[in-house]
N, C-alpha and C positions, 0 to 999 in steps of 0.2 A: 276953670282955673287959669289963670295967669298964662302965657305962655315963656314970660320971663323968671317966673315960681316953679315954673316945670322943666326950663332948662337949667337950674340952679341943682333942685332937687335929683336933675340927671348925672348932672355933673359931680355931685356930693358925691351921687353912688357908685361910679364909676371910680371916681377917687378911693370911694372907702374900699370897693372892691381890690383895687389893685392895691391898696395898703396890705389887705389883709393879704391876700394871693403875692406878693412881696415875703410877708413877715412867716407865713406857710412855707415859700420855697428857701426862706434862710435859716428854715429847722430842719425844714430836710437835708439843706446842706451839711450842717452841723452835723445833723446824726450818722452823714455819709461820712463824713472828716473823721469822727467818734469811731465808726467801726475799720475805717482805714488806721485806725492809731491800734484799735484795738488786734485786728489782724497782725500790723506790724510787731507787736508785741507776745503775739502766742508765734510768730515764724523766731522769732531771739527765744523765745524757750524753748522750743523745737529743735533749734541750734544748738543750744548748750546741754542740751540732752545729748544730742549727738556728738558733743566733745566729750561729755560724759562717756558715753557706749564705745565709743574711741580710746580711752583713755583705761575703760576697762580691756578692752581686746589688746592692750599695750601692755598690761601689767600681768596677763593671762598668758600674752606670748613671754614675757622675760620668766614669770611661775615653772613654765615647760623648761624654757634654757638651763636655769637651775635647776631642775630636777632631773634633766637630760645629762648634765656634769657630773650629780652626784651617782647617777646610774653608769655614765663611764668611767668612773672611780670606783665603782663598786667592781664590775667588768673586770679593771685594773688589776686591782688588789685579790681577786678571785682568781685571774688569769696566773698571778706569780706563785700566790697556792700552789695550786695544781700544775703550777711547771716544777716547784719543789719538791712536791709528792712525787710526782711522775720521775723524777731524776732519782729520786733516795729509793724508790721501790723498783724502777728500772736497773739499776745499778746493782743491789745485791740479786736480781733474776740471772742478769749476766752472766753473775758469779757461776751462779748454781747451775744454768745451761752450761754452762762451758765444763764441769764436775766430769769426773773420769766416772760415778755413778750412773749407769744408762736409765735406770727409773728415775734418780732425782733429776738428770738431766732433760728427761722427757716431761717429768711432770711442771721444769720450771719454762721448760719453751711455751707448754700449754697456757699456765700463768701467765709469762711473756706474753703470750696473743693474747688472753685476756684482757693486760691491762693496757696494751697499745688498741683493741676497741673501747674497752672505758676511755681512756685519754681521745680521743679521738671523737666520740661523742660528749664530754663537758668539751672538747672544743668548740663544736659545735652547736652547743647550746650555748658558749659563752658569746660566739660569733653571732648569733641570735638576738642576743640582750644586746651587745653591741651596734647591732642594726636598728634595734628599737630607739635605743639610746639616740641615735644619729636623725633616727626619722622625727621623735621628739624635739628636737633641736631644730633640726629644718621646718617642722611645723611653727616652733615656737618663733622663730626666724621670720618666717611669712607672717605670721600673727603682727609681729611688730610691727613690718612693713604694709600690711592692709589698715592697719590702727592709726599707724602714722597720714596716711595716707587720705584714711576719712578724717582725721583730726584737722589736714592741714585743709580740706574743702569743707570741713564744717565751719573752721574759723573765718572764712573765706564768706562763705554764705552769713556768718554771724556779723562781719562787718557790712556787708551790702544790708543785711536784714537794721542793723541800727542805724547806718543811713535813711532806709526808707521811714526807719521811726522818728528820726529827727526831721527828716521834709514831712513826712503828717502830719507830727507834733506842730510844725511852723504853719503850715498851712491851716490848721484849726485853730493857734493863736492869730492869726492875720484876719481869719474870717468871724473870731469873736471879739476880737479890739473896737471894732465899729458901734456892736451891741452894746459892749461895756461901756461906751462913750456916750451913747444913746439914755440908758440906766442912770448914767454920773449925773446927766444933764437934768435929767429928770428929779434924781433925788436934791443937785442944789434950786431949780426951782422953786421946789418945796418950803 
C-alpha cells in the first residue's frame, strides 16, 4: 500500500476518532448540565415543602394561642362563679356561727370549714387550668417563633436554591447553542 494512502487513511481515523470522542464527551456534558438542573430543581421543592411545614408549625402555634385565651376566659368566668358562691354561702354561715344557738352554731362552723376546703380546692384546680392555659400559650409562642424562624432560612435557601437553577439552566443553554447551530446549519444545507 501507498505510504501516502496509509497516511491519509491514519489521519481520517484519527480525525474521525476524535470527532466521535468530541460528540461523546458533549453528551456527557449535557447530561451532566440536565441532572445539575434537575437536582437544582428537587432542592426549590424541597424548599418549598419546608415553607410549607413552617407555615404549618406557624398556624399550629397561633391554634394553641387561641385556644390558650379561650381556656383563660373560661378560668375567668369560673373563677367569678365561685367567688359568688363562695361569698352568698359564706355570708349566711356567718350568720348562723355567730346564733346564740350552740348546736346551730356548732353545726354552721363545721359547714364553715367545709366550704372554706371546697373553696380552697376549686382554687386550686382553677390555678391549675390557669397554668395549663399559660403553658399552652408559651408553647403556642415558641411554635410561632421556631416556624418563623425555619420559614425565614427556608426562604433563604429557596432563593440561593433558584439561583443555582438559573446558573444550570444558563449553563445547559450556552452549552446547547453551539449543537443547535450545528443542527440549523445542517438542516439549511439540505
Amino acid at each position: 500500500m501507498n505510504p501516502r494512502a496509509l497516511c491519509l487513511t491514519i489521519l481520517f481515523l484519527v480525525i474521525s476518532l476524535i470527532a466521535v470522542s468530541q460528540t461523546d464527551k458533549k453528551a456527557a456534558e449535557l447530561r451532566n448540565l440536565e441532572a445539575g438542573i434537575a437536582i437544582a430543581k428537587a432542592r426549590i421543592a424541597l424548599n418549598e415543602n419546608k415553607i410549607a411545614d413552617a407555615d404549618s408549625v406557624i398556624n399550629a402555634g397561633k391554634k394553641m394561642i387561641d385556644e390558650s385565651k379561650a381556656d383563660a376566659r373560661s378560668v375567668d368566668s369560673d373563677s367569678r362563679k365561685l367567688e359568688k358562691d363562695y361569698a352568698a354561702k359564706h355570708k349566711s354561715l356567718r350568720k348562723l356561727a355567730s346564733s346564740r344557738d350552740k348546736t346551730e352554731a356548732n353545726k354552721a362552723r363545721t359547714e364553715l370549714r367545709a366550704l372554706e376546703t371546697w373553696y380552697k380546692s376549686s382554687n386550686r384546680a382553677l390555678e391549675t387550668r390557669l397554668k395549663d392555659a399559660i403553658k399552652k400559650q408559651t408553647s403556642g409562642i415558641a411554635s410561632i417563633e421556631r416556624g418563623k424562624t425555619a420559614k425565614k432560612n427556608a426562604r433563604d435557601a429557596l432563593g440561593v436554591s433558584i439561583d443555582a437553577l438559573k446558573a444550570a439552566q444558563a449553563k445547559f443553554d450556552k452549552a446547547i447553542a453551539p449543537v443547535e447551530k450545528e443542527s440549523l446549519k445542517g438542516k439549511s444545507r439540505k
